[in-house]
N, C-alpha and C positions, 0 to 999 in steps of 0.2 A: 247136610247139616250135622246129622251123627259124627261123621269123621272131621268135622272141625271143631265141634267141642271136646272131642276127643285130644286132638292135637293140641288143641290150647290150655289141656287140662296138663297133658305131656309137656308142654312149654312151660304151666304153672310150675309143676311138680320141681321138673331140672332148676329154674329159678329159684325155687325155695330150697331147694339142698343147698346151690350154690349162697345164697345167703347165709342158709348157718353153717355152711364150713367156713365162710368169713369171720362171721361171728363170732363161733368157734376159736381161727387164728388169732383174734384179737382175746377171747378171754383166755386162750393160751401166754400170750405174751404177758397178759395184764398191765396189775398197778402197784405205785409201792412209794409209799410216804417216809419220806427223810427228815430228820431235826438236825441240821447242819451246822457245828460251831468253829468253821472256821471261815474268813471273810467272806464277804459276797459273791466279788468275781470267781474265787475261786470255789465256791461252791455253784455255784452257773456253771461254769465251763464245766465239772466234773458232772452235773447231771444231763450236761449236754451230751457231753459222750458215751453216758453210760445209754440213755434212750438210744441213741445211734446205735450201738455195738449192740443192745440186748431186744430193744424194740420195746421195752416195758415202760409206760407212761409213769411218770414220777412228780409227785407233789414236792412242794421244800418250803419249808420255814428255817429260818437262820435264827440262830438267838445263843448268846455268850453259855459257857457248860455248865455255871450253875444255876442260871432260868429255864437253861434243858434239864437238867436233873430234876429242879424243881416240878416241871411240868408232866416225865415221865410219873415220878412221883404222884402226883394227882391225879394222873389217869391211870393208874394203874390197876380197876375195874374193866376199865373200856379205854386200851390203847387208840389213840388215834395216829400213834408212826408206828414205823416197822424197824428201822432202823437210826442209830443214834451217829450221825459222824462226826470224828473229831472233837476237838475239844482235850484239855489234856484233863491226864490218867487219875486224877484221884476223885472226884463227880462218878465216872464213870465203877471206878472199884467199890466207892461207897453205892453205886446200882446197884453192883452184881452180889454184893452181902444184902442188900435190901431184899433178892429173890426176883427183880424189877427186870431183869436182860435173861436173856436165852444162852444155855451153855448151846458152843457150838465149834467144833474142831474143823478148821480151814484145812483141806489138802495143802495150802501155800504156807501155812505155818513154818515148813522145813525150809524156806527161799528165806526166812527170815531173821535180821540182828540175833545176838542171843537176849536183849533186852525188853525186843517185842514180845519174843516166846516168854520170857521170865513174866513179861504182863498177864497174858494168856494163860498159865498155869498158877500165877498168883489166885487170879479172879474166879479158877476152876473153868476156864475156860468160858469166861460169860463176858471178857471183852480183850479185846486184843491190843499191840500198840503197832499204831501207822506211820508218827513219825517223834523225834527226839528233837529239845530244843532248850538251852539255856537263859536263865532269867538274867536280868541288868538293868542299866540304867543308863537312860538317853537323855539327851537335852538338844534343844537348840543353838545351834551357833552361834548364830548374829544374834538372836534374844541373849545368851549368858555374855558374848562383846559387849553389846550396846550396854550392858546395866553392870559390868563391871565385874561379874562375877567370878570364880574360882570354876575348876569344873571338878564337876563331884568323882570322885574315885572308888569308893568307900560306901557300902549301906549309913553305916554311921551317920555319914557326913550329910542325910536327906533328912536330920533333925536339926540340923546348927541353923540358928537364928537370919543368918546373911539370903537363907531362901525360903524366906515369908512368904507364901503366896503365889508360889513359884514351882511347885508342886501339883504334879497331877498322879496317882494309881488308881485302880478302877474299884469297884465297889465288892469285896471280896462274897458277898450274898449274891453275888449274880456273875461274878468271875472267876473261873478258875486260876486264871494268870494270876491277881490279887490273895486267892485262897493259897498256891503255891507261894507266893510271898510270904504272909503268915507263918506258913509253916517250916519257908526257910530259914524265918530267924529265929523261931523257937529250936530249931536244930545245931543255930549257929552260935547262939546269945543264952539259953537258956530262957525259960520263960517269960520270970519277970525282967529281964533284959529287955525281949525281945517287945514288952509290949510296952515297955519305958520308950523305948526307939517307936515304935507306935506310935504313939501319944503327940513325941517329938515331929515327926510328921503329919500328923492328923494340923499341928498349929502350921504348917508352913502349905497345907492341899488346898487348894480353891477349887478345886470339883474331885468326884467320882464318880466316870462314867461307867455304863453300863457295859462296856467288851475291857477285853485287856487290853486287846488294839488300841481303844480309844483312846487311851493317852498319848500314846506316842504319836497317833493323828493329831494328836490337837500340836503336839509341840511341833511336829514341823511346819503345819498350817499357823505358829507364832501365838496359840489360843494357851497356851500355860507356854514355861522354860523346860523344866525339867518332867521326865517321866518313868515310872517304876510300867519295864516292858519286858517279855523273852528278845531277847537279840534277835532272832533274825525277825520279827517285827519293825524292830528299828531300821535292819537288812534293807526292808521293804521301801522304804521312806526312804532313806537315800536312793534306792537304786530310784525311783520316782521323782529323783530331781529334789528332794526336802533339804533342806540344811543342815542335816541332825547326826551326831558322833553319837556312838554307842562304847561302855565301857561293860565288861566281868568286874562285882565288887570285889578289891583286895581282900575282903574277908573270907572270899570264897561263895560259893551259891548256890541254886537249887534247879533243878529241872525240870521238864518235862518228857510224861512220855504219853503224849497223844494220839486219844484211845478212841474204838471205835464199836459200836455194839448192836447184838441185834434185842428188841425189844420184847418183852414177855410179853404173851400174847398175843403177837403179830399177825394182823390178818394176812397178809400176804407172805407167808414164813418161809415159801420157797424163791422167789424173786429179793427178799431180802440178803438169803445164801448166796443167791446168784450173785448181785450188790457186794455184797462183804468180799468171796473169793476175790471178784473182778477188783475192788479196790486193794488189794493187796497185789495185784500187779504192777511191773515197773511202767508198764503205758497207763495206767490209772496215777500212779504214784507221781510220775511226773510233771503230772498237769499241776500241781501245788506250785514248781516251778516257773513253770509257764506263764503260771497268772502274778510272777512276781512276791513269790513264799518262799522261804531259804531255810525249812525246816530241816534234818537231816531223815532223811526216809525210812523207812525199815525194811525193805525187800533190797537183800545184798546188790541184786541187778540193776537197780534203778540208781542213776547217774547221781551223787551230789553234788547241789548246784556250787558253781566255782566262789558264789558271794557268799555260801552257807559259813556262818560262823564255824569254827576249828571245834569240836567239843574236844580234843588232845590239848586244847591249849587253853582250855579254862580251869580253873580251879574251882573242880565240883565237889558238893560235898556230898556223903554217903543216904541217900537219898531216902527216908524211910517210910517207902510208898504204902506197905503195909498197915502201920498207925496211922499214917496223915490222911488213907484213902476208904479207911473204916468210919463209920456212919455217925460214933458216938464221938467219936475225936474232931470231928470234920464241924460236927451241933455244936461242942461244946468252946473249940474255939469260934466259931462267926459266933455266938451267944456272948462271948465274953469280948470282942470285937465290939458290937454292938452297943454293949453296957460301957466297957471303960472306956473306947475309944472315939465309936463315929457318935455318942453321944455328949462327949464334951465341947463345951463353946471354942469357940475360935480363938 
C-alpha cells in the first residue's frame, strides 16, 4: 500500500509539472489587443496569420483612426490595446505628441520607403508608416449615366449645384480619410477657400459615414453618386465588381501615410514588438493585398499590387504632415468644421 501511494504521489507530481510547463507555454506566448483601422477582412486575415506564425492569442476591434485616437485618448489611465494599426498618419502623430504610443525602434525600419522612416523619426519614433495612399474622387457609373451627370474632375467641382444630394465624405471626427481632406484643401485653397468649398459640399452630402471607406461603399452599392475616398479604396470596389471610376483632383492632392503604433502603457509591450516588427514584413505587408487593398506598402520587398494606384503619376502636393498631424491643429480644425460647416442646414 506504501509503494502505491508512493507511485501515485510520483504520478501526481510528473502530471503537475507537466501542466505548468504547459501553462507555462501558453503564458509564454500570450495575449495582445489590437485597434484595427483598416477594413475588416483585411484585419481578420492579418490577425489570422499573425496567431498562426507567433502563437499569441489576439483580441481586435476595428473602428475608423479618428474613433481609434479618440478612444486611445480616453483610456489613456488604463490602456486596454497594446497596439494601434493602421489608419492614416496624422491621428496617429497627433498620439505620439499627446505622449499616448510607445517610442519604439523596428530592426525593419532600414527594409523601409524613405517616407515610412521620415514618419518614424518625425513622431520620435512613437509610430511608424506601413503603407502610402492618395486621396480622390469616385463616383458611380451607371448612377452619374442615369441622372445625366458630368463627371467630376476637380475638388472644386463637388460644390456646383448640378450634385445636390449626390455627395457622400465621411465624417472628419471619426475619419481620418475626411480629416486628410480638410487639411488638403486648406494646403491647396488657403483656408477660407478651403472652407467656402466646405460649405459647398456640406449643401450637396446626404450622409457622413463613420469610415472613409464608407463612401465609396455606398457609391458602388448605388447608396449616394459620388464619393470623397483614397484611390485605392475606390481600387477595391472596382476590383469587387462595383461600377465605380476613380479620379486625382486636377487641383492636385493630399495623402496618406498609414501609421501604425504601439500603445503607452501596453500590458502586453513585448508581443506588441513582436506584432509591429512582424507587420513590417513583406509576408505581413502583403496580406492588405490579398484581401483586395492596393495601398502602396512601405517594406521596399513587399510586391506592389499591379491595380495599386501610380503615386509617380498623381499630382501630390507637398504634404504637411507635421502641422496637420499636431494635436492643436488637428482640434482646432474639426472645432471649426463642426461650427461652420456640419452645423449648417441643408
Amino acid at each position: 500500500m506504501v509503494s502505491m501511494r508512493v507511485s501515485f504521489r510520483k504520478i501526481a507530481a510528473v502530471a503537475g509539472v507537466a501542466m505548468i510547463a504547459v501553462a507555462g507555454g501558453a503564458r509564454a506566448q500570450g495575449q495582445l489587443n489590437i485597434i484595427c483601422s483598416v477594413p475588416i477582412p483585411w484585419c481578420e486575415a492579418l490577425i489570422a496569420q499573425f496567431q498562426k506564425d507567433s502563437g499569441v492569442k489576439v483580441g481586435m476591434t476595428q473602428k475608423g483612426s479618428g474613433e481609434a485616437m479618440a478612444q486611445v485618448a480616453a483610456e489613456k489611465a488604463n490602456p486596454k490595446y497594446d497596439v494601434w494599426y493602421a489608419g492614416t498618419g496624422d491621428p496617429h502623430l497627433q498620439a505620439a505628441e499627446l505622449g499616448l504610443t510607445e517610442e519604439y525602434k523596428s530592426p525593419m525600419l532600414p527594409q523601409l520607403y524613405e517616407w515610412a522612416q521620415r514618419q518614424a523619426e518625425q513622431s520620435k519614433y512613437r509610430t511608424v508608416g506601413i503603407y502610402t495612399g492618395a486621396l480622390g474622387i469616385g463616383w458611380n457609373t451607371e448612377l452619374l449615366a442615369k441622372k445625366k451627370l458630368p463627371e467630376p474632375k476637380c475638388w472644386a467641382d463637388l460644390a456646383k449645384p448640378e450634385y445636390k444630394d449626390e455627395v457622400q465624405i465621411a465624417n472628419p471626427n471619426a475619419s481620418g480619410t475626411a480629416y486628410s481632406t480638410i487639411a488638403t484643401f486648406v494646403q491647396i485653397f488657403g483656408e477660407d477657400k478651403a472652407f467656402e468649398l466646405l460649405k459647398g459640399m456640406h449643401r450637396n452630402t446626404n450622409n457622413y459615414p463613420r469610415t472613409g471607406a464608407g463612401a465609396i461603399r455606398a457609391a458602388g452599392r448605388g447608396e449616394t453618386t459620388i464619393a470623397v475616398t483614397f484611390l485605392h479604396d475606390g481600387v477595391t470596389e472596382i476590383s469587387g465588381g462595383f461600377p465605380v471610376k476613380v479620379v486625382a483632383p486636377c487641383e492636385g492632392t493630399g495623402f496618406e501615410v498609414g501609421s501604425m503604433s504601439i500603445i503607452k502603457g501596453a500590458r502586453n509591450l513585448e508581443n506588441a514588438k513582436k506584432f509591429y516588427d512582424w507587420a513590417l514584413t513583406p509576408a505581413a505587408q502583403k496580406i492588405g493585398a490579398d484581401t483586395k487593398n492596393f495601398q502602396t506598402p512601405s517594406n521596399r520587398a513587399t510586391p506592389i499590387p499591379s491595380a495599386a494606384p501610380k503615386m509617380s503619376d498623381i499630382k501630390l502636393i507637398n504634404y504637411d504632415f507635421a502641422k496637420y498631424g499636431g494635436a492643436a491643429e488637428r482640434k482646432r480644425l474639426l472645432e471649426k468644421w463642426d461650427k461652420e460647416v456640419y452645423a449648417l442646414p441643408k
